[in-house]
Each structure stands twice: as C-alpha cells, then as structure tokens.
C-alpha positions as CSV (number, residue, x, y, z in Angstrom):
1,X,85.7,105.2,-67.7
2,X,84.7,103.6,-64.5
3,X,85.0,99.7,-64.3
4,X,83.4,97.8,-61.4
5,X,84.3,94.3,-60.5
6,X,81.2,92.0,-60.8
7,X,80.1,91.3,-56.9
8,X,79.0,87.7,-55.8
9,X,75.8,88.9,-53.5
10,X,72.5,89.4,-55.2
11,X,69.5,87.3,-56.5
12,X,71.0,84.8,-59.1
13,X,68.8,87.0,-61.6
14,X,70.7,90.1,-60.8
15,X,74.3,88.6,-60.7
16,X,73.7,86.9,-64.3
17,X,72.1,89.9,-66.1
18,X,75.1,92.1,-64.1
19,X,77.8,89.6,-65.9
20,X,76.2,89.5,-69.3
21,X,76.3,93.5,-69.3
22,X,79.9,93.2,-68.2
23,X,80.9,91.2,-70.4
24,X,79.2,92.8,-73.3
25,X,80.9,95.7,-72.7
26,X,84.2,94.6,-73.2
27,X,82.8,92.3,-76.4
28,X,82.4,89.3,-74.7
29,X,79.5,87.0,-74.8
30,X,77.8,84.8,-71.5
31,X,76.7,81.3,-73.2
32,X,74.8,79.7,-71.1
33,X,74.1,75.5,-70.9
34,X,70.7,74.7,-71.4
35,X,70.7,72.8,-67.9
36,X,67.0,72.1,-66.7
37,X,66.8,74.2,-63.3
38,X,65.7,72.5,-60.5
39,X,65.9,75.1,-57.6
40,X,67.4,78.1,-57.3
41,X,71.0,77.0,-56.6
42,X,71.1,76.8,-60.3
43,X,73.4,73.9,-61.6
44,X,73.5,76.3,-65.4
45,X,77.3,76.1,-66.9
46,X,78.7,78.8,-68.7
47,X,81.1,79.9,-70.8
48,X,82.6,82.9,-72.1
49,X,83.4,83.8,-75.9
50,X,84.9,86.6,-77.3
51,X,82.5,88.3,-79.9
52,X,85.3,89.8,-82.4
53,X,87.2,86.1,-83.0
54,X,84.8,83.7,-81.5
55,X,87.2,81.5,-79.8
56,X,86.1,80.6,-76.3
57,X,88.2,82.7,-73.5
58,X,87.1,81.0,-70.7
59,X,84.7,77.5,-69.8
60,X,86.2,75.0,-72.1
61,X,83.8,75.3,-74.6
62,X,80.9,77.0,-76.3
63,X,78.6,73.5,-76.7
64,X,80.1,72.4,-73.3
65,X,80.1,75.5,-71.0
66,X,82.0,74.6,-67.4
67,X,82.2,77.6,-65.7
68,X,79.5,78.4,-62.7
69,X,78.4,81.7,-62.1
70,X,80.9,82.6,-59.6
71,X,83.7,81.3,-61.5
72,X,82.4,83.8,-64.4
73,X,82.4,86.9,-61.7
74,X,85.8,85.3,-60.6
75,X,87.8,85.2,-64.4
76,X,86.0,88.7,-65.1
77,X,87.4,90.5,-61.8
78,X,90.8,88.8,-62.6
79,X,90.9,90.4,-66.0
80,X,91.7,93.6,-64.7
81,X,89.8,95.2,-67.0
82,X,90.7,99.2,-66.3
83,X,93.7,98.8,-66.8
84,X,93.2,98.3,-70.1
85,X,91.8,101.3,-71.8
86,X,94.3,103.2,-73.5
87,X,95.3,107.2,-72.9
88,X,92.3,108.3,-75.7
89,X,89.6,106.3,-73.6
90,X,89.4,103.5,-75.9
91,X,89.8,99.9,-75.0
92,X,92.8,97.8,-76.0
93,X,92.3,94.1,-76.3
94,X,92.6,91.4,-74.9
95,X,96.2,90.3,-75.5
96,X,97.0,87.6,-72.5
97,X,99.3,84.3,-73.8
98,X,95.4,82.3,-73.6
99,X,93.8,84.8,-76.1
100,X,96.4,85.2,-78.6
101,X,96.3,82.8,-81.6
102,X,99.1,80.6,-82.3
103,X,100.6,83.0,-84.8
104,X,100.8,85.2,-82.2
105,X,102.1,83.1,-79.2
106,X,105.0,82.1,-81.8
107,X,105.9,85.8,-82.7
108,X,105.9,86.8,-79.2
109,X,107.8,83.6,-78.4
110,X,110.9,84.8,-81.0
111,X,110.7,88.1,-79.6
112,X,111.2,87.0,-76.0
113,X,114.4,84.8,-77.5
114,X,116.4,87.6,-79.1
115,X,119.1,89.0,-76.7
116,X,117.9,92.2,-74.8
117,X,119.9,94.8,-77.0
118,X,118.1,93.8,-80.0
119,X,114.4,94.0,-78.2
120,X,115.3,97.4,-77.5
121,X,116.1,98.1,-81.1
122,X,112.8,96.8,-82.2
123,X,110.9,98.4,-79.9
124,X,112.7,101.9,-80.9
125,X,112.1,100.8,-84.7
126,X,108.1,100.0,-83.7
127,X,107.7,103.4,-81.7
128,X,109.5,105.2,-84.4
129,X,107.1,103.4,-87.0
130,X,104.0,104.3,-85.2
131,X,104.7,107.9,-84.8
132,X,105.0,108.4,-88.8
C-alpha cells in the first residue's frame, strides 16, 4: 500500500478535503470549529479524533478544536503512517504512549520495569502464544 505525506501547497479546499481522506483512511476523523470565515486565510481550528475509541488524538479537544490546517498536515506526516501496516497488508494501530489508555500506559509501564532477562521470557511466552 502506498502512503503519501499530506503536502502544504494547494487551494485551502484541496489541502482540507486531501487531510479528511487521509485521515479517514487510517480511521481518523477531521472535526472542524465552526469559526465564521472571513477571508481565505481561514482562522477554522481543528482537531483530530480517532473513529474506533473516540478520544481526541490530536487538537486538545473535539468542542475546542486547536490545531490549524498545517498543524493537521504536520501531526499526520509525523505519524509515519507506512510503517505501520503489517506483513498481510493490514494496518496495525495506533499504539504511541498519547493513544493508549491508561490501562495500557500502566501495563507497558510494569513491563518496561522488570529486569531485561525476564522481558525476554515474556516476549518468548507471547510469540509462543500467538503461534498456537
């Protein structure tokens, strides 16, 4: 699968739809403030929120978008996106320290705190588990 970095040249029309379909792709929603436009140098806020959980990734909030249009382009190309689709094609998720749920950050915390002969050991146990 080909993945191409969102570009910052274009009408603002072009760049937005280009982001939503982007993002959309990798199930992520573009919410947009509902700014009054004044000119084109739009002064619109955004934000982006993950479709599956909901929780807002990036732009503070969903009723208080902060991200401008280039910031958007900006987090997107930073995701590094190709890299993560997995050897049958399909894509893994989004597992960065921001995404993951508290549960998750605590699990991964405990993990990181066990001496580096036992990680090994688990991580021989949890291949050996997913092979069965």
């Amino acid at each position: 699968m080909t993945v191409i970095a969102l570009v910052k040249h274009g009408t603002y029309e072009r760049r937005l739809a280009a982001a939503r379909r982007a993002l959309k792709n990798w199930n992520y929603r573009l919410v947009k403030s509902r700014a009054i436009i004044v000119h084109e140098n739009q002064t619109n806020a955004f934000a982006v929120v993950d479709l599956e959980s909901g929780d807002v990734v990036a732009g503070e909030s969903a009723s208080r978008p902060r991200l401008s249009l280039s910031e958007v382009e900006d987090w997107y190309n930073a995701q590094d996106f190709l890299s993560k689709v997995a050897s049958d094609g399909t894509r893994l998720r989004d597992l960065s320290p921001a995404t993951m749920t508290p549960g998750q950050r605590d699990a991964l915390a405990r993990i990181a705190m066990l001496p580096e002969g036992e990680r090994r050991e688990l991580v021989r146990y949890l291949t050996a588990q997913l092979r069965v």
